[in-house]
Each structure stands twice: as structure tokens, then as C-alpha cells.
N, C-alpha and C positions, 0 to 999 in steps of 0.2 A: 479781687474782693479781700479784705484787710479779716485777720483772724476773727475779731471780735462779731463782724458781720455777720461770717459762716455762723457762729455759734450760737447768734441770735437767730438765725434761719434754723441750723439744727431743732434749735429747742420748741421756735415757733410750727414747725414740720409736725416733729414728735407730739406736741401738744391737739394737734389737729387729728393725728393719727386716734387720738384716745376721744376726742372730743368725738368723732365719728364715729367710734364705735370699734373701729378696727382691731385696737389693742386695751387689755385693761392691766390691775394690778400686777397680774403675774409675769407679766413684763418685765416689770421693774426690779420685782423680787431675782428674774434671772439675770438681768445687771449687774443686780447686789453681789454675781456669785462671780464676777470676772474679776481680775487684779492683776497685777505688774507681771504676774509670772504665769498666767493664762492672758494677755490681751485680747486676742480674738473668738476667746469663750462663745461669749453671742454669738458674731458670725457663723461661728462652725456650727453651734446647735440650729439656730433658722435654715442654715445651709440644709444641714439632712433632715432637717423638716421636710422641707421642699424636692429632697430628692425621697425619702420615705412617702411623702405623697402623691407625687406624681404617680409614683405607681399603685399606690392604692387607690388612685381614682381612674388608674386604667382598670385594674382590678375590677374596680366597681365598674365601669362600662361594660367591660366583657360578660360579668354576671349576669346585668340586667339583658343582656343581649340575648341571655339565652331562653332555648323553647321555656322548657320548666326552671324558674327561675328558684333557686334556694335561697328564702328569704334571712333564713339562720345566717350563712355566710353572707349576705349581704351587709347584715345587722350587724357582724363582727368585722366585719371591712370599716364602717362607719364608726365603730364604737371604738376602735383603733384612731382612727383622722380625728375622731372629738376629743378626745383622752391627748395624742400628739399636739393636735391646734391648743388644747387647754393650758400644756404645760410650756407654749412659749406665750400666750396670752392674747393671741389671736381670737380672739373674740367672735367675730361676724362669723368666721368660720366654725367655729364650735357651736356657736347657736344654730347652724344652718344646718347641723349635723342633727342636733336634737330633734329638729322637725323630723328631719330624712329618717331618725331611728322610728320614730309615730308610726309611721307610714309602712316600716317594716314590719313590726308587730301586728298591722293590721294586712299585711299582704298584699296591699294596694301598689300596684306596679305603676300605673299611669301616678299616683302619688312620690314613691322612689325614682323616676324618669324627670320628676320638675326637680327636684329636690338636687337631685345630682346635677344637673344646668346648676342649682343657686349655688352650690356647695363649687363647683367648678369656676363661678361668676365670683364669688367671696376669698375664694385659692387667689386666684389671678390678680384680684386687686390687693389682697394684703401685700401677695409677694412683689408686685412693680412698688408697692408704700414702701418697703423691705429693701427693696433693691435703691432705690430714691437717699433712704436713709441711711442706708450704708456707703453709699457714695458720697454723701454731704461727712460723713464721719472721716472717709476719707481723706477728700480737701482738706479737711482740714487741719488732721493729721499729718498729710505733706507740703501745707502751710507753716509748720513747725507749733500747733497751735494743740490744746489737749480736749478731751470731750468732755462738756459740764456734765454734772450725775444729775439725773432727772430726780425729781424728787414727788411721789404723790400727792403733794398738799399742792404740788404747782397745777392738778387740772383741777 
């Protein structure tokens, strides 16, 4: 596939990703912040997203597991994964966090029990969108080809 292709795919991907909901503004904004002398900015920052998550949503499984469940730390587990999902612009995830915080405040465990599934169901698919998208950035890059900047007036 010829550079130009890739990058019509890249953009057409990207676009879908926000079109869906997955990713909003502050996406774009943390693009804004990469340049010749950090390239893989992004990367790295989604990278320990993903690894700062995974274990807060073990975290989060473990709590909810227990007899008497501490809804306080549950709250701060969540309100951490919303605040992290927020500042890479993960979207679906951040809002699913908002539900989950509801749910804590009111103590409602069979309500934090779904909520954690959505929140784990919205991790999983941003991160395979994530993984998808850095891999077509890839190609492309070892096509000798360079990555358009997304621009917000494009969704």
C-alpha cells in the first residue's frame, strides 16, 4: 500500500475513532504537545495509561470483592481512571467512570459491579482503537511516509 493510502486510512480510522465517541478534543491537544525532539510523546503517554490502568481496574476488582466493601476507595480508584482517561481523551471511558463514581456515592454495589464490566468493556476497546492506530502510524512511518496532524474542524 503506497504512503498516501496509509494516511488516508490513518485519518479516515482517527476520524471514526472520535465519530464513535472513543476519543474527543483532548486528544488532539496531546498531539499538539509531541514534536521532532519527543516523537513518541503519545505513544508513551497512552502506553502508561494502559499500564496505570490495568492495575487500577484490578485494584478496582479486588475492592469490590471484598466482605465490606470501602466505597471511599473505590470512589478514589475511579476518580483516578476518569481524571487519567480524561487527560488522554478517551472519552467512552471517562464517561463510564462518571456513572461508576454515582453508584459510589450512593453505596450501591450491584450498581459499581455493572459499571466496572462497562468501564473494563470501554478500557478494552479504546485500547485495541489505540493499538490499531499506532500501528497504521507505524506503517507508515516505515514506509518513509510522515503522520498528517489531525486537525478538529476535520470531525
Amino acid at each position: 500500500m503506497e504512503v498516501g493510502q496509509m494516511q488516508r486510512r490513518l485519518a479516515e480510522f482517527t476520524k471514526s475513532m472520535f465519530m464513535e465517541g472513543f476519543l474527543d478534543g483532548q486528544f488532539l491537544q496531546l498531539q499538539q504537545l509531541q514534536d521532532e525532539s519527543n516523537p513518541d510523546f503519545v505513544v508513551e503517554v497512552v502506553s502508561l495509561f494502559f499500564q496505570d490502568s490495568e492495575k487500577l481496574l484490578n485494584d478496582l476488582t479486588l475492592a469490590l470483592d471484598q466482605q465490606n466493601v470501602d466505597f471511599k476507595r473505590v470512589d478514589a480508584h475511579v476518580h483516578q481512571l476518569k481524571g487519567s482517561s480524561s487527560s488522554i481523551g478517551a472519552q467512552r471511558v471517562k464517561n463510564a467512570c462518571v456513572v461508576f463514581r454515582n453508584f459510589c456515592e450512593e453505596q450501591n454495589l450491584e450498581g459499581c459491579m455493572g459499571c466496572l464490566q462497562q468501564v473494563k468493556q470501554e478500557f478494552y476497546l479504546v485500547k485495541n482503537k489505540f493499538d490499531t492506530l499506532f500501528t497504521l502510524e507505524q506503517q507508515i512511518v516505515a514506509a518513509g511516509g510522515s503522520i498528517p496532524a489531525m486537525e478538529i474542524t476535520s470531525f
